[in-house]
N, C-alpha and C positions, 0 to 999 in steps of 0.2 A: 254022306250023312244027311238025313233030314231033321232039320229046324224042328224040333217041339212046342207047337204054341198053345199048350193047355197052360193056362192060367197069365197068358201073356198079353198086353196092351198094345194092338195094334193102333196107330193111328193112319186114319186113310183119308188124306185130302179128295174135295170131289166125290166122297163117300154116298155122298145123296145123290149123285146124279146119275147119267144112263149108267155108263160103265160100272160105279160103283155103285149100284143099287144091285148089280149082279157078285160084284167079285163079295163086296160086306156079309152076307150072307157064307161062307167058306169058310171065310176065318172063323165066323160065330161059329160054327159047327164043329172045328177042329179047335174048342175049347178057347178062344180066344177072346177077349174083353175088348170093345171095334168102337176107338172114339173117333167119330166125327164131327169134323169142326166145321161150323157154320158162317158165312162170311158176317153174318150181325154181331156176331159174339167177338169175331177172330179174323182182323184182315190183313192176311197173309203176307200180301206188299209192303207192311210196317213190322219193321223187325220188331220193335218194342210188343206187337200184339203177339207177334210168331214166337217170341221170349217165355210170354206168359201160357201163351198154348201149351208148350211143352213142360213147363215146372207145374202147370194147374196138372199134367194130365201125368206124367214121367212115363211115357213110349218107350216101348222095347223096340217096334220094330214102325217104319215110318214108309209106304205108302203113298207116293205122289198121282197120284191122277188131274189133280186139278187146273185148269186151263181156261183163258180166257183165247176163244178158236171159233170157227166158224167156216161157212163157204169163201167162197172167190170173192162174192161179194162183200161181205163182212171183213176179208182177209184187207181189199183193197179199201176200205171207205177207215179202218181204223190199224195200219200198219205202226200206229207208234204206240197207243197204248194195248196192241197185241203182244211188242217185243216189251216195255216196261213189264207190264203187268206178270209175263210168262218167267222172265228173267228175276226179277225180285223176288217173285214169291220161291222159286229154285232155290236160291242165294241163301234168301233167309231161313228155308226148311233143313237144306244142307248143314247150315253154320250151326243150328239150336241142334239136330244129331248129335254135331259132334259133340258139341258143346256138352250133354246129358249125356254122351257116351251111350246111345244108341245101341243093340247086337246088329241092325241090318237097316239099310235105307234103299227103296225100290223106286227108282225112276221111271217112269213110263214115259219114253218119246216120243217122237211123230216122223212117219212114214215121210212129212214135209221138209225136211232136215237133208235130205239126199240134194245130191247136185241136179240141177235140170235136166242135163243130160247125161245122166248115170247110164251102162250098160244094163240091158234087160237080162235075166233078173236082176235086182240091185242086191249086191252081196255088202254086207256089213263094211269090209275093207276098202271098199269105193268109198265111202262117208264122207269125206275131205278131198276128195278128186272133183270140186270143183264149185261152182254158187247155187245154192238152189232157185229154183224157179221163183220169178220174181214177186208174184205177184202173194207167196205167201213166204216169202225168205225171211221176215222179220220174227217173226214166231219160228217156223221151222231153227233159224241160229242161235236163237234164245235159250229153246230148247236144246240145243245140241251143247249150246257152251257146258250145261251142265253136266253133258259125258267126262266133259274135260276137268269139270268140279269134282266130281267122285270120284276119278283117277288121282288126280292131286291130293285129295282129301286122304284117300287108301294110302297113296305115297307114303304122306308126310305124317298122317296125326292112325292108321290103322285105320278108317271108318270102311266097314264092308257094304258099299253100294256097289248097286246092278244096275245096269241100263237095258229097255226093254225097249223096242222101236214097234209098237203095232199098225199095222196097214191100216186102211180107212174100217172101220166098223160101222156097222149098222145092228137092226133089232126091234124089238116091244121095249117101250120105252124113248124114245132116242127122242130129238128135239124137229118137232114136226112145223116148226115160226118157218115161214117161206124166207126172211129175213135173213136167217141168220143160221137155217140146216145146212147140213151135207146133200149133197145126188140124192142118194137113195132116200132119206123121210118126205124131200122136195117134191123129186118125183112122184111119190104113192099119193101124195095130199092133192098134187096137180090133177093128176090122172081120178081119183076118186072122186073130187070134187066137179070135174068135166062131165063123168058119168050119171052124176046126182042131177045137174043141174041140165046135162043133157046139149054141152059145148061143141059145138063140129069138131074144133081143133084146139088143139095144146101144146104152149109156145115153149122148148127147151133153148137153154144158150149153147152155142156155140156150132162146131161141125159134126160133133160126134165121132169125131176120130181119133180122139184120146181114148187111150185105156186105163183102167185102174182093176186093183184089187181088191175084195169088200172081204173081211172076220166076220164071221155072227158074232155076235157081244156075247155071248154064252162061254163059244169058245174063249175069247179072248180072255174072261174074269178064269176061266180053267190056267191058261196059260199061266197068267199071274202070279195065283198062285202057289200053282207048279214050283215058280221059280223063286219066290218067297222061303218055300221052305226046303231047295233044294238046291238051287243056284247061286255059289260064290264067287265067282270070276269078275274081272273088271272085266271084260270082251262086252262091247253090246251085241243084243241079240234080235234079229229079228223075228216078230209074229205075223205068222201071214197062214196064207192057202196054197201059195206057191203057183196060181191061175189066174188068169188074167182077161178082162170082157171088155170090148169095145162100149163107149158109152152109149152107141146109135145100139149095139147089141142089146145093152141094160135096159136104155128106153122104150126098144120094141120086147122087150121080154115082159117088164115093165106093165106096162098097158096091154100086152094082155093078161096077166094075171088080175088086172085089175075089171076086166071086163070091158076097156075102151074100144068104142069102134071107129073113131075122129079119125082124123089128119094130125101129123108129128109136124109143126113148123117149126123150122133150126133159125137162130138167130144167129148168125153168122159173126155180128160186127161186135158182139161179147166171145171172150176165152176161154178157150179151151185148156185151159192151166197145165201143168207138164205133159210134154205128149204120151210119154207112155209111166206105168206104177206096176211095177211085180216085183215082190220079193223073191232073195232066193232062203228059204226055212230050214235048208237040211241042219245048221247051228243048232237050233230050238232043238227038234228029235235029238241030237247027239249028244249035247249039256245036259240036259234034261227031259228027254224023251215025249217032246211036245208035238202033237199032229193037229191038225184042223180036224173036224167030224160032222161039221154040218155044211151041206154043200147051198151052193149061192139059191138054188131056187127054190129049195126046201125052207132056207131060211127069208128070202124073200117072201115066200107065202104066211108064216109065222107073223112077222111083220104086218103084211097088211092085214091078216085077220087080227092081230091087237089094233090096228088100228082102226077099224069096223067097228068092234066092239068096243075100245074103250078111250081110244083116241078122240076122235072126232071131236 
């Protein structure tokens, strides 16, 4: 059965941001009324503000994207208010659901939540086989507890939440701060800016022998919601590509798409954070007949032409 959201109030935390600047736009269009809450108005972490979000707004259907996240770097310099911040605003979005009796509550995980050393592809049922990697375990657990929030919740009080696990994403749009991005916006800033300014070389961390998995954000807001208006099951689910690129791969792909002709220096004595990231998707297709469709260089190239034009 799919969900009819004409004339329904979605609310979607992180609505203004990368991710949600693409999925907000779907539900408008399949008749849906798309409140986003702003952290001046509404801060998430204080149940007393989370209370009032929901009586001001009365949601049908609730939308978590929001997250206080970042790279290796960011993960390591703020490990305790990445797990507060991630954890509370969960707690408290979950509890005001149910509380207003909610029809649907959509969790959006993180790919970070898996154990270090999960088996490649990582299949959903791994999830709890073991610690995740340390250097962003506080957030990733955070995150996960609340798999274990919406199970309970379904248990005990009926609340139909979904858990969504999406691999790393990227895009037009996404957060280009060298501070505080992912790989891929870090990369194209590093790389573009060498090329402007005309840099022999451009310093990446680690060995480049990690791999991971990148979503175009496009797909990813499809995926959503896909599973919004079609997926009831407590199972989380993973979103991915199902393919997997060394980072020394990404970085020489990288730089040439960006036109660099430098030297790649590897900083060795910074982390390579979990060694390897692949999902396995075949869930997604079967639940809900979910695929990827933009493939990694197609969408890398999107990427840095936004970023050309409207980045910079």
């Amino acid at each position: 059965m799919t969900y009819d959201l004409g004339g329904k109030t979605v609310l979607v935390t992180g609505g203004a941001g990368f991710l949600g600047s693409f999925l907000c736009p779907r539900f408008e269009d399949a008749g849906a009324r798309v409140v986003v809450p702003r952290r001046r108005d509404y801060d998430l972490t204080e149940q007393a503000d989370t209370r009032r979000l929901f009586l001001e707004h009365r949601p049908d259907v609730v939308v978590h994207l929001a997250a206080e996240v970042g790279g290796i770097g960011a993960n390591r310099a703020n490990p305790g208010r990445f797990f507060y911040a991630n954890m509370a605003m969960g707690v408290n979005l979950v509890e005001e659901a149910r509380r207003v009796g909610v029809d649907k509550f959509v969790q959006v995980g993180t790919v970070c939540s898996y154990p270090k050393f999960t088996p490649v592809p990582f299949r959903e049922d791994d999830l709890w086989n073991g610690y995740p990697e340390e250097t962003n375990a506080p957030y990733g657990i955070a995150k996960k507890a609340l798999l274990v929030m919406l199970q309970a919740y379904r248990e005990q009080y009926g609340l139909n939440g979904i858990y969504l696990i999406p691999v790393n994403l990227y895009g037009p749009r996404d957060n280009f701060d060298l501070e505080t991005s992912h790989v891929i916006p870090a990369l194209i800033r590093k790389f573009d800016e060498a090329v402007r300014s005309g840099a022999p070389s451009v310093e990446v961390w680690g060995t480049g022998s990690a791999s991971r998995e990148f979503l175009y954000v496009e797909d990813a807001a499809r995926a959503i919601f896909t599973a919004t208006v079609t997926y009831d099951d407590p199972d989380p689910v993973n979103i991915g590509t199902g393919r997997e690129i060394t980072i020394r791969e990404l970085v020489e792909l990288i730089g040439k798409l960006t036109g660099f002709r430098g030297t790649i220096e590897w900083d060795t004595s910074k982390p390579d954070g979990q060694p390897r990231r692949m999902l396995e998707t075949s869930r997604a297709k079967e639940r809900f007949g979910f695929e990827a469709e933009v493939d990694l260089e197609t969408g890398l190239r999107r990427t840095i032409d936004w970023w050309v034009r409207e980045g910079r």
